[in-house]
C-alpha positions as CSV (number, residue, x, y, z in Angstrom):
1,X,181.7,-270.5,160.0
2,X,184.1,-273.5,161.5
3,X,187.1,-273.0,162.9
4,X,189.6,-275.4,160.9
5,X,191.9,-277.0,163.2
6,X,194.9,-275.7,160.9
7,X,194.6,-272.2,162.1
8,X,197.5,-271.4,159.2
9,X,195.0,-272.6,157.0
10,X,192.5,-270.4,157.8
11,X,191.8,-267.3,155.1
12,X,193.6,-264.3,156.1
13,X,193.2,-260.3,155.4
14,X,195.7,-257.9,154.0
15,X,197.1,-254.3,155.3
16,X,194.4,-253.1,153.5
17,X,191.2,-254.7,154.4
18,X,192.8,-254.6,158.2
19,X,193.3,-250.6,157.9
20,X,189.0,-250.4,157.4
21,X,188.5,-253.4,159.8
22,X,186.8,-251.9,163.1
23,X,187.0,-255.8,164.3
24,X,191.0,-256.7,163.4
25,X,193.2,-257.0,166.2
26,X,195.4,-254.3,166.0
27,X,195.6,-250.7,167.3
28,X,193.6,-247.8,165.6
29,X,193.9,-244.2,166.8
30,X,191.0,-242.1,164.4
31,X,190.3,-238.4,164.5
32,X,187.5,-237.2,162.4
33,X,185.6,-234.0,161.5
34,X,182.5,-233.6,160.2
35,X,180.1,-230.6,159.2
36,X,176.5,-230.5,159.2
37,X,175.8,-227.2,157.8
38,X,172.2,-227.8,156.5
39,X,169.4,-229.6,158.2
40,X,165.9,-230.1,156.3
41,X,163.1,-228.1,158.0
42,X,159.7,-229.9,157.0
43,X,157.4,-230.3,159.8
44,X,157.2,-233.3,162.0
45,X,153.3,-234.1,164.1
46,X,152.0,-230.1,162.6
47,X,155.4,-228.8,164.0
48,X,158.7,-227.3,162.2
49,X,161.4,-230.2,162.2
50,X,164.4,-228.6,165.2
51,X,167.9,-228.5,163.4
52,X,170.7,-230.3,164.7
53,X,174.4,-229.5,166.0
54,X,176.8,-227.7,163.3
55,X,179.4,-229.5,163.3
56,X,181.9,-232.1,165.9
57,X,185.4,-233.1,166.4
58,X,185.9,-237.0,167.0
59,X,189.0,-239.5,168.4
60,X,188.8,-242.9,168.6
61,X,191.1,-245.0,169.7
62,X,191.3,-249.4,169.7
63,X,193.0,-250.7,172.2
64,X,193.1,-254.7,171.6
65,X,193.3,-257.2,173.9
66,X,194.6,-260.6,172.6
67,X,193.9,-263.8,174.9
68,X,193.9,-267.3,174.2
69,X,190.3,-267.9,173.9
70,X,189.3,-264.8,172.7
71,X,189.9,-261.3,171.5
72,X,188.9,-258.4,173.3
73,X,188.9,-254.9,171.4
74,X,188.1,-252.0,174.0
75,X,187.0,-248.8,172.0
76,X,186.5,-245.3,173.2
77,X,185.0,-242.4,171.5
78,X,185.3,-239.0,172.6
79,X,183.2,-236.1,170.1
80,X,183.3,-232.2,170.6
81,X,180.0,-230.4,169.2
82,X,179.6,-227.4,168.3
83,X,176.5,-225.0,167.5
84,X,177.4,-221.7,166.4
85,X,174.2,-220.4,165.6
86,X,173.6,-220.2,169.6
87,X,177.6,-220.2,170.7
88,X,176.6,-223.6,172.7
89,X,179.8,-226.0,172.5
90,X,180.4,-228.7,174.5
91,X,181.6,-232.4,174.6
92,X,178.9,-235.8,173.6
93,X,178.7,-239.0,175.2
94,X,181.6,-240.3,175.5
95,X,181.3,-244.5,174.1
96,X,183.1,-246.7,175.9
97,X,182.7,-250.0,174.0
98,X,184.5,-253.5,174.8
99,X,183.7,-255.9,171.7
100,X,184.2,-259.8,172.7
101,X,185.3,-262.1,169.9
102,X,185.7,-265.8,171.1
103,X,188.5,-267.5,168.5
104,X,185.8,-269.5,167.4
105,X,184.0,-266.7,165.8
106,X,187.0,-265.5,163.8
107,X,187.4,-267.1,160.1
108,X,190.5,-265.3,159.2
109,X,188.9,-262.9,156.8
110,X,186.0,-262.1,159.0
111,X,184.4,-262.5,162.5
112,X,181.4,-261.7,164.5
113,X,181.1,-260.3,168.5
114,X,179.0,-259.1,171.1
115,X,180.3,-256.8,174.0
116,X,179.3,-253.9,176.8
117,X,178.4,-250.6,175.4
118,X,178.4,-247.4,178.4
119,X,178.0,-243.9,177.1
120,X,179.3,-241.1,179.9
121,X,177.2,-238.1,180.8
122,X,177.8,-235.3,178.4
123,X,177.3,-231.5,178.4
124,X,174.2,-230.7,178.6
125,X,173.7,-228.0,176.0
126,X,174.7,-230.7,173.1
127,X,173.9,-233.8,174.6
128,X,172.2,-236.1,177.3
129,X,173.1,-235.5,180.5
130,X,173.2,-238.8,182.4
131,X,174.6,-242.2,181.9
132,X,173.5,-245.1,179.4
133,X,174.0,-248.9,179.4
134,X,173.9,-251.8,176.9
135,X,175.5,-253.9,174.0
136,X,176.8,-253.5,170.6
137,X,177.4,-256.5,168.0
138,X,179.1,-256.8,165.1
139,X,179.8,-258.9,161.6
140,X,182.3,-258.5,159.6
141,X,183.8,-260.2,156.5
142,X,186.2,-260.1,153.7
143,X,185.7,-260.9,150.2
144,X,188.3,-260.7,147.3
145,X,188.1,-256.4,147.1
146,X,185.0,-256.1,149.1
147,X,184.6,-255.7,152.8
148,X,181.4,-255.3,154.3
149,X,179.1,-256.3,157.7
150,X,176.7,-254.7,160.3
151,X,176.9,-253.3,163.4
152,X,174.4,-253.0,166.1
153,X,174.0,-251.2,168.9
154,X,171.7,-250.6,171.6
155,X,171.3,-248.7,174.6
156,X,169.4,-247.8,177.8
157,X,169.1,-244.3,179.9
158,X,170.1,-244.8,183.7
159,X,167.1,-243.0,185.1
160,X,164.1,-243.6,187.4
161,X,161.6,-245.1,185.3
162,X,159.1,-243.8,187.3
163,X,160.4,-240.2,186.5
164,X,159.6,-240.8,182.6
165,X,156.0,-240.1,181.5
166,X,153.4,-242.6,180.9
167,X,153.9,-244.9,177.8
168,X,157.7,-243.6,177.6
169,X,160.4,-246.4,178.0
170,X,163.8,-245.9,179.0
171,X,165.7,-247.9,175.8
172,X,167.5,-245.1,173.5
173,X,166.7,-245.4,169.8
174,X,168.3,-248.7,167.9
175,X,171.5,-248.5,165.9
176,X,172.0,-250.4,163.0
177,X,175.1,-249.7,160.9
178,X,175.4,-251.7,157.8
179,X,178.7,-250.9,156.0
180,X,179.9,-251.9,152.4
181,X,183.2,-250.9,150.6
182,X,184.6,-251.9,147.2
183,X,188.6,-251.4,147.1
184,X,190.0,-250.6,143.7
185,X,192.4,-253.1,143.0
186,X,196.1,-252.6,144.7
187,X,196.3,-249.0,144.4
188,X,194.8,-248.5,147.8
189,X,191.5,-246.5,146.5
190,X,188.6,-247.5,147.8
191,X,184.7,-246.2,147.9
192,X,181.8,-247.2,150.1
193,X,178.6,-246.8,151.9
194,X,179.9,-244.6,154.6
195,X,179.0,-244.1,158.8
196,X,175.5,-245.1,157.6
197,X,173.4,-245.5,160.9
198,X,170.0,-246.4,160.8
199,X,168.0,-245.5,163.8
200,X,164.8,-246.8,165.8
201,X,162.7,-245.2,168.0
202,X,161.1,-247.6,170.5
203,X,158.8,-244.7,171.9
204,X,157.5,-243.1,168.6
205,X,157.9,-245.9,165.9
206,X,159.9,-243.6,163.8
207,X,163.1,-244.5,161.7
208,X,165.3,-242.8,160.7
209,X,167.9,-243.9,157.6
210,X,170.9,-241.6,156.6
211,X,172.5,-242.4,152.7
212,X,176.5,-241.4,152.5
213,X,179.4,-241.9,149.9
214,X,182.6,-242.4,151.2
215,X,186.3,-242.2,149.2
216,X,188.9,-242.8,150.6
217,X,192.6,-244.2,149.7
218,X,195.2,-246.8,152.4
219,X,198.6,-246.6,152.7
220,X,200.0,-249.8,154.2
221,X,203.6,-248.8,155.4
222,X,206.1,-251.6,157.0
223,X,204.1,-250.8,160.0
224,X,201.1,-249.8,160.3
225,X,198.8,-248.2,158.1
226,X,197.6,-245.2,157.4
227,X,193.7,-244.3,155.8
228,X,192.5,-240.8,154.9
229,X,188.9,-240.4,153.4
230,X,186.0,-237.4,152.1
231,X,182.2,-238.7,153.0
232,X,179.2,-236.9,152.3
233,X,175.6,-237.8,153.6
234,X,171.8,-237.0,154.0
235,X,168.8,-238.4,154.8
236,X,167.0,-241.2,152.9
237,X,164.2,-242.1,154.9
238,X,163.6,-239.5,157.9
239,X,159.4,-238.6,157.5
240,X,158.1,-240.5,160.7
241,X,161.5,-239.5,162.3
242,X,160.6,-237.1,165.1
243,X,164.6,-235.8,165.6
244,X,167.0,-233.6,163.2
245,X,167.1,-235.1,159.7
246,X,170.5,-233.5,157.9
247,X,169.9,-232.3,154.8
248,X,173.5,-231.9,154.1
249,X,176.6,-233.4,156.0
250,X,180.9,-233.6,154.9
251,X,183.5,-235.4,157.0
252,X,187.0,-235.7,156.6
253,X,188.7,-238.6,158.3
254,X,192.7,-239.8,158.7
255,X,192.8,-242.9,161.2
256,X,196.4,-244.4,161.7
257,X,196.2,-248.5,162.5
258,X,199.2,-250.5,163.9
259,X,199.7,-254.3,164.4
260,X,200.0,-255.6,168.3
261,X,203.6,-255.9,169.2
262,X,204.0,-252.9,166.7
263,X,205.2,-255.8,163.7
């Protein structure tokens, strides 16, 4: 995609394709809930599949960083799991996540990056207690009333290598995140593919492939804009998966964007 020299020529998004835009510069502050009440219990290797966590509590927040060059677009993610079966609670990983976007990589109504991914020790009863290291990518673009692109991510465990067992490598499973979503005109409805992660285990081969529908509505106010939406998801390919396959999963989002400079 070439950069025109008439950057006012350049295709530009509206309030509306910003306010589901991970990658537009602006501000985003996102709190999220989801509930994963049912997990499926087939058996993985001759052994009953282990559920997962019952539910979590998530906030985002996008702090951009405009330069002349580039854009920068630090992201944090904090989550707060819960499983009441065995009264463990506890906070994840935290994701601390700086996407890189040279100006030469932003069309107007899309862009690509590349940046540093670090995930924070978490508690150990709902998650891994150490640190992790690595990159995340991302494409994005804008087309008429659809928006879609991909996001990768990938990760590795900060531990002695020597203290894993033989044949075990230290990279964390593969993230890929494609994402697709069809707005409905001007009214601000819109419906898409949902937080559809696809994962890879290095160590075992297996993959795992999640399928969600997401519906949501945006409000673009004179500043900022405002975008509330009901997902549901389950598994669509999870056999050779060796980890928790949900069987059933709702999340209710409201994520509040706002332009630098607050215009």
């Amino acid at each position: 995609f070439a950069q025109d020299d008439d950057e006012s020529a350049q295709p530009t998004q509206d309030d509306a394709s910003k306010a589901l835009d991970a990658t537009a510069t602006q501000w985003s502050f996102q709190g999220a809930y989801q509930s994963m009440p049912s997990y499926h219990d087939d058996l993985v290797n001759g052994v009953p599949r282990r559920a997962g966590l019952d539910n979590y509590a998530q906030f985002r927040i996008v702090a951009p960083i405009p330069l002349k060059t580039m854009t920068i677009l630090p992201r944090v993610t904090f989550r707060h799991y819960e499983n009441v079966s065995s009264g463990e609670s506890g906070f994840g990983n935290t994701e601390i996540f700086a996407l890189i976007i040279p100006k030469a990589m932003d069309w107007g109504n899309g862009r690509a990056g590349i940046g540093p991914l670090v995930t924070t020790p978490g508690d150990k009863n709902v998650a891994k207690d150490e640190w992790g290291y690595g990159f995340s990518a991302a494409v994005v673009n804008n087309s008429g009333l659809w928006f879609y692109g991909v996001l990768f991510t990938q990760s590795w465990r900060s531990i002695d290598p020597n203290a894993l067992p033989a044949g075990v490598s230290d990279a964390n499973a593969l993230g890929i995140a494609p994402f697709l979503n069809y707005r409905f005109g001007s009214s601000g409805y819109y419906a898409g593919n949902g937080d559809m992660v696809a994962l890879y285990d290095w160590n075992t081969k297996g993959f795992y492939l999640p399928v969600g529908l997401r519906f949501g509505k945006v409000w673009a106010m004179t500043k900022g804009s405002l975008n509330a939406y009901v997902e549901y998801q389950t598994s669509g390919i999870y056999k050779d998966w060796e980890g928790p396959a949900v069987e059933k999963s709702y999340r209710l989002n409201l994520s509040y964007t706002l332009p630098v400079g607050g215009n």
